[in-house]
C-alpha positions in Angstrom: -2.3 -9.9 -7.8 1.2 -10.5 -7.4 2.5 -13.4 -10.2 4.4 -15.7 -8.5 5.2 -19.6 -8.8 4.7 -21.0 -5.9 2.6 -22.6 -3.3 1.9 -22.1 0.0 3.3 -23.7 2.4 0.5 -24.1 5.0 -2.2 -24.7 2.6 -1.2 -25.5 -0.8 -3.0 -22.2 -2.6 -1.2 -20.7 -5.4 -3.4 -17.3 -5.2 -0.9 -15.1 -3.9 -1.4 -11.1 -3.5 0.7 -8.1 -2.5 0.2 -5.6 0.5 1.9 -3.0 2.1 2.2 -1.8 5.8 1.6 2.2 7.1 4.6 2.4 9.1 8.0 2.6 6.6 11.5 0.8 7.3 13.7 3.4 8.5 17.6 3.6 8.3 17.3 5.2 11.8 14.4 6.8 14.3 16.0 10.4 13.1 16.1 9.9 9.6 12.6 11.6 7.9 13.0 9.2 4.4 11.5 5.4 4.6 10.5 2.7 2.6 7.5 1.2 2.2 7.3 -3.0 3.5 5.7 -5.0 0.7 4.0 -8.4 1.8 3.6 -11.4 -0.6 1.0 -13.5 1.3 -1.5 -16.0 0.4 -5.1 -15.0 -0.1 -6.4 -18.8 1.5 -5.0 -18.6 4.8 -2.8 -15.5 5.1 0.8 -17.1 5.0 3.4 -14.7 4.7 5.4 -15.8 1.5 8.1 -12.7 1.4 8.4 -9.7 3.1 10.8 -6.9 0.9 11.8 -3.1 1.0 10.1 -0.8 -1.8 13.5 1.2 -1.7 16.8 0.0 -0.2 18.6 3.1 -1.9 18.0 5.1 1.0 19.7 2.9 3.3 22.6 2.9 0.8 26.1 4.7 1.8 
């Protein structure tokens, strides 16, 4: 469970967790290295609190 201070917006919880999604963030369709999405949501109602990149190195120059 992901420690954060805050509360939700849409119902007041403050039991947030963390999740990620299948599909990676890609610099491009061609490129064969991605990230993973991680979602910071609340475990009442399913708000989204913050959505962030596992890796932004790859999308680095």
């Amino acid at each position: 469970m992901s420690s954060i201070n805050e509360v939700c917006s849409k119902c007041g919880s403050s039991e947030f967790t963390e999740a990620t999604d299948y599909m990676p963030v890609k610099p491009n369709k061609m490129s064969l290295k991605g990230s993973n999405k991680i979602y910071t949501f609340c475990l009442h109602c399913g708000e989204v609190h913050s959505i962030r990149i596992e890796d932004v190195t790859i999308f680095k120059k």
